[in-house]
Structures are given as C-alpha cells and as structure tokens.
N, C-alpha and C positions, 0 to 999 in steps of 0.2 A: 490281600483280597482272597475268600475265597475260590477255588478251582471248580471250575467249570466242564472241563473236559479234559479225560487223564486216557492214558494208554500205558500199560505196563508189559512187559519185557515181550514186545512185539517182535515176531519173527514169520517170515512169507518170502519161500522165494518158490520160480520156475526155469527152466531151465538155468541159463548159469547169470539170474539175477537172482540177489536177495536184499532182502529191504529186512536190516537189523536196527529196531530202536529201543533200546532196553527199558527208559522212562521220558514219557513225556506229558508235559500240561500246559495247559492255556486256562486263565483265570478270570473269572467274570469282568467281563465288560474289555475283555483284553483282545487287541487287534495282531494275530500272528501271519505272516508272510513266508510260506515254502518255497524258497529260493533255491537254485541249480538250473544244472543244464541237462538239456534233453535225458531220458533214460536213468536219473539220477534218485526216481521212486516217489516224487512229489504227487502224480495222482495216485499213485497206487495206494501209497499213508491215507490221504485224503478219502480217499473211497474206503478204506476200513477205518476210516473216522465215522464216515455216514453209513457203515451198515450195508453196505453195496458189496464187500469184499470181506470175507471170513478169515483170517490170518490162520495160517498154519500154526503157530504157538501166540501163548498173548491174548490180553483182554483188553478191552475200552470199556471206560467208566465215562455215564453224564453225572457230573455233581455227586454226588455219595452214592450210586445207586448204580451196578454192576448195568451197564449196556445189552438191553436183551433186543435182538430184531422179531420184529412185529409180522406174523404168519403175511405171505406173500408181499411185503410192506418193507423194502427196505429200510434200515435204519430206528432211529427212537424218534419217539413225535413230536420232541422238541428242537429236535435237531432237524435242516432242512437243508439239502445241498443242489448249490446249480453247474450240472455238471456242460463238460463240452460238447453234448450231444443235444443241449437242452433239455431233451426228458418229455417234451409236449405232445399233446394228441392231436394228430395230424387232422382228424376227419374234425373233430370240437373247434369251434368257435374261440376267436381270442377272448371273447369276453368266460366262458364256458372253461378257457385254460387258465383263466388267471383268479377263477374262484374255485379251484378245484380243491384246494387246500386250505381254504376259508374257513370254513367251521361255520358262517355265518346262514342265521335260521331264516331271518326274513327278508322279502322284497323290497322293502324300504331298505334295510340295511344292506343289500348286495349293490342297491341302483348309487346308493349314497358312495359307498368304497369305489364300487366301480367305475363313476366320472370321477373321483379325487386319481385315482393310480394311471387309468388312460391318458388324461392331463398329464401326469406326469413323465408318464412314459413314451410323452408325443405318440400312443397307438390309437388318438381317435380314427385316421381314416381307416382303420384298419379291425375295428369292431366287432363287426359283423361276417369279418372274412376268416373260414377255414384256416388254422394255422400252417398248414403245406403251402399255402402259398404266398408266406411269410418270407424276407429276405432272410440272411442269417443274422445283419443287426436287430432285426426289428424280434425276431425270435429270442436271441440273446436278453432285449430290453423284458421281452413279455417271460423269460425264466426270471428273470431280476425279481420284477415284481409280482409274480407268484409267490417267490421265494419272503419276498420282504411282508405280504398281507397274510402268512401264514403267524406271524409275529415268535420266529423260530428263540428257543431259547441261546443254540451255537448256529450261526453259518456259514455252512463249508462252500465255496465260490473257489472251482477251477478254470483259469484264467478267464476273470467276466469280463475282458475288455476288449477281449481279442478282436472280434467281432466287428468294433464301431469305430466308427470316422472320428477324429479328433473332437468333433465338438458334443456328439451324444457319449463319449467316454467321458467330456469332464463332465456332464447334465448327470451322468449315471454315477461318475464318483460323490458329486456333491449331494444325491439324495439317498446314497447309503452314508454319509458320513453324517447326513442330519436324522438318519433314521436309528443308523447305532447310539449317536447319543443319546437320544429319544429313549429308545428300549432296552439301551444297557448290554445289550446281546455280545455275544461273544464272536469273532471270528477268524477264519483259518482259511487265509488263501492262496493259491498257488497261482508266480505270475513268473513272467520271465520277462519281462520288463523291471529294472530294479528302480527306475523313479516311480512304477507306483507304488511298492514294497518304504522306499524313502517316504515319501512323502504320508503314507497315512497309517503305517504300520505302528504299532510299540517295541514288535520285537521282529527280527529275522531271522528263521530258522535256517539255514544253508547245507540242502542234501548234496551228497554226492557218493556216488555207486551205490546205495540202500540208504545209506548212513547220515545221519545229523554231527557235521563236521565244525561247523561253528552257529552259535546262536548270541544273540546280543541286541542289542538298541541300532537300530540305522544311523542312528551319527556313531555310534562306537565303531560299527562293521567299516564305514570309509574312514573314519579317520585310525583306525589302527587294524586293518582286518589280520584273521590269519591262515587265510588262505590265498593262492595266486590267482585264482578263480576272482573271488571279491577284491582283490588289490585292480584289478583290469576291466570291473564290472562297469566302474563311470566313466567309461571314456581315455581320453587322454590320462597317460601317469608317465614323470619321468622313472624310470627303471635300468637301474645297473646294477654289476657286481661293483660287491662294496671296493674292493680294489680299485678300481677303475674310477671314483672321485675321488677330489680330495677332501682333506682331512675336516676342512671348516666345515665342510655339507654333510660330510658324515654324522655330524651334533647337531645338524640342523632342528630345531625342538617341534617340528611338525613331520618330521622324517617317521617313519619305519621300515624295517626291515620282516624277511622273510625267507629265514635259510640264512645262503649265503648276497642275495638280492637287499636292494638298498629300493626304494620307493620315496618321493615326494609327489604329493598333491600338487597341478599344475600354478593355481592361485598362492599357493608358499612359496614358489617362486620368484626371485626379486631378478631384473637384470644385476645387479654389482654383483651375484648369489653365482654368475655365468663366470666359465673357466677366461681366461685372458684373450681377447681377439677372435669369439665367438662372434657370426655373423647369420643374420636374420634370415632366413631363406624362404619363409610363406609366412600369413597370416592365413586362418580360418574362420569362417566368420557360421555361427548357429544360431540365427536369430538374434539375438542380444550380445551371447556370448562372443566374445574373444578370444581365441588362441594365436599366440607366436611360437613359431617354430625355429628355433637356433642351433647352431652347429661347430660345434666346437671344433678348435685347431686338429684334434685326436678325432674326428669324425663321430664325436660323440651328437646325439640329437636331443633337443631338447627341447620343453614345452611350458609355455610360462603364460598368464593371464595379466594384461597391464592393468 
C-alpha cells in the first residue's frame, strides 16, 4: 500500500533527552500504536507528526509531498491530532467546538452532522454548555469527534482513552474503528495500555529512551517479543534464567528467550510441563480469566492457565 505518513532521519532532543528515528512510515489505511514507558518519546514523535513540534534535524512527509506547517496553524490540513490537553475552546460551545474544523458551508448541513456525532458521543446534555465546564471524559469524547468530522487524511490520538470509564472507552473504540474503515484514514497512536495497541493496531511501534527498539504485528510482539519491556507488558509470564529449567522446557516450541532469560506464555503452560512435586499455592481469578500459581521443590514460581 502506498505510504501515508513518512519521517526521515528525525533527530530533537533537550536536555539529556533525544528522540533518534532515522526512518519511519505508516501506510494508508494503516493502524500504528507507540508503545513505551513514560519518558520514552512517544508524544514528543507524535507532536512532530502533527506539526505541533519542529525537530531539530529531520523532515515529515504526508503522502509524496514534503510536510509544510500552515502560518499560525499547526500541522498539514489533512492531518488532525487529539492531543492530551484536548486543544478546545473553553469560552465556545460544544456544539461551536465540534464544528470548528468542519469545513461545512451550510445550516442544514452543520444541524444534520451535528445530531449524528452528539448521538454518538452521548454529548446531547451537553450541547449548549461552554466547554470549561465539561468533565475531562466528556472533553476527551467532544476532541474525538472534532477530530473524526474533520474527515483527517492521518490521525495522531495521544492516549484517547485515558480519560473514560470502561464503557465510553469501548462506545469510543468501536466508532473509531467503524469510522477508519469507512474512511481508509491512517492512524498513529500513542497508548500505554498495551490491550488497546493488541486489539486494534496492525503494527507496534515500541519506543524507548528516543528510540524505535522493536516494531512488528501485536501477535508477533507477544508471542516472540525482543525486548524485556514487551516480554512483561501482558501480565503474568513465567521467566527464568535458562539454567534454572530443565532441558524439555527449554525446547518448549512456544518458549522464547531474551539474553540470557527463558520466557513462556502463562497458557503454553500444561501441569505435567511443572518440575516434579510442584504445589499449587493461589489461583487468580480477572474476570474470566484464570491463573494458577505453582511452586516448585527449587522455590521456583510458576504460572499456568487451565
């Protein structure tokens, strides 16, 4: 597929941070996820995605066409990013902030947009109320859908979920995920939650201290990551030096390693897989999920899903 959104031999740092990415793209209709921990550069890249941050060395390209920022205007027009400040106008009206990037010429056409995205954004009670006195979910939902009726060619979304109570984060995943396949759009988003990165990304970009240290497919990154970072990111893992099992686990064909570190996914786990006269010492229970907790003769611990 063609590319969407490139960056070339990006270089920005300040004090003793730098954010080093020599090349990067994201491909039309492509869903990328910037993964890391705190301090690791993910908004910083993302804000000189959208034009909000001038890189010290380095250019961003949209599609074939050298990235220029628009006089007082951060960013390129097709490009739209929601950042975690929101970005709205305190004193304007919700309805007032969520057409601000419309383009839309007539009354008929603003009233029509504007009950389909309200609706959608559960903001009817909230209409007509100055955005200051907006929660920070209901602010988050009304950047969401700004962002989305601007119909952005890339959207940069610095962590859009943060914000909202379990059940308006999935209402807001499931109507970006019917609105990107709708529009093809491209997007780039930084979460630190790595089930939302799992569940709807294509790829995962994984910073750390500036730097893009692993990228790959969400099922590639858990089931073989290579980093300690992403071997630790879901949760429960058994984890030893490879010395310390034996030899049959070692070949276990869902195993990987890292270094000198041996790793198996909790679910590749079988009891007869446990060293000899291991004993059950807690279950865990997440909702659905199951974990057993086991402990071998050698005070080894171990984690396994029946």
């Amino acid at each position: 597929m063609p590319v969407r959104l490139r960056s070339i031999n990006l270089l920005h740092g300040f004090e003793r941070f730098l954010l080093s990415i020599p090349n990067w793209s994201c491909s039309s209709g492509e869903i990328v996820a910037l993964l890391g921990p705190s301090g690791s550069g993910k908004s910083t890249f993302l804000n000189i995605l959208g034009g909000r941050v001038v890189p010290d060395e380095g250019k961003v390209w949209y599609g074939p066409k050298l990235h220029v920022r628009v006089p007082l205007v951060p960013g390129h027009p097709r490009i739209r990013m929601v950042r975690q400040d929101f970005g709205q106008m305190p004193y304007k009206t919700v309805r007032d902030n969520l057409l601000e990037f419309a383009g839309i010429r007539s009354e008929m056409s603003e009233d029509r947009v504007v009950k389909k995205w309200i609706k959608e954004l559960n903001l009817a009670p909230s209409l007509d109320e100055k955005a200051r006195g907006l929660s920070g979910g209901e602010l988050q939902r009304l950047a969401l859908g700004q962002a989305l009726i601007s119909r952005p060619g890339a959207l940069l979304l610095d962590e859009p979920f943060s914000h909202l109570d379990p059940a308006h984060k999935r209402r807001m995943q499931d109507i970006l995920k019917t609105w990107q396949l709708k529009s093809g759009s491209s997007v780039v988003m930084v979460v630190h939650d790595v089930r939302d990165a799992m569940e709807w990304a294509d790829r995962i970009d994984v910073m750390q201290d500036g730097s893009i240290v692993e990228s790959a497919t969400p099922q590639q990154i858990y089931n073989s990551p290579k980093t300690l970072s992403m071997a630790h990111a879901f949760g429960r893992v058994n984890s030893f030096a490879i010395d310390e099992i034996q030899d049959s686990l070692k070949s276990h064909s869902e195993s990987f390693t890292i270094g000198k570190k041996w790793f198996l996914r909790p679910e590749h786990l079988r009891k007869k897989d446990l060293p000899s006269n291991s004993k059950r010492i807690e279950t865990e229970f997440s909702g659905n999920l199951t974990t057993e907790i086991w402990q071998s003769p050698n005070n080894l611990v171990w984690y396994l899903r029946p």
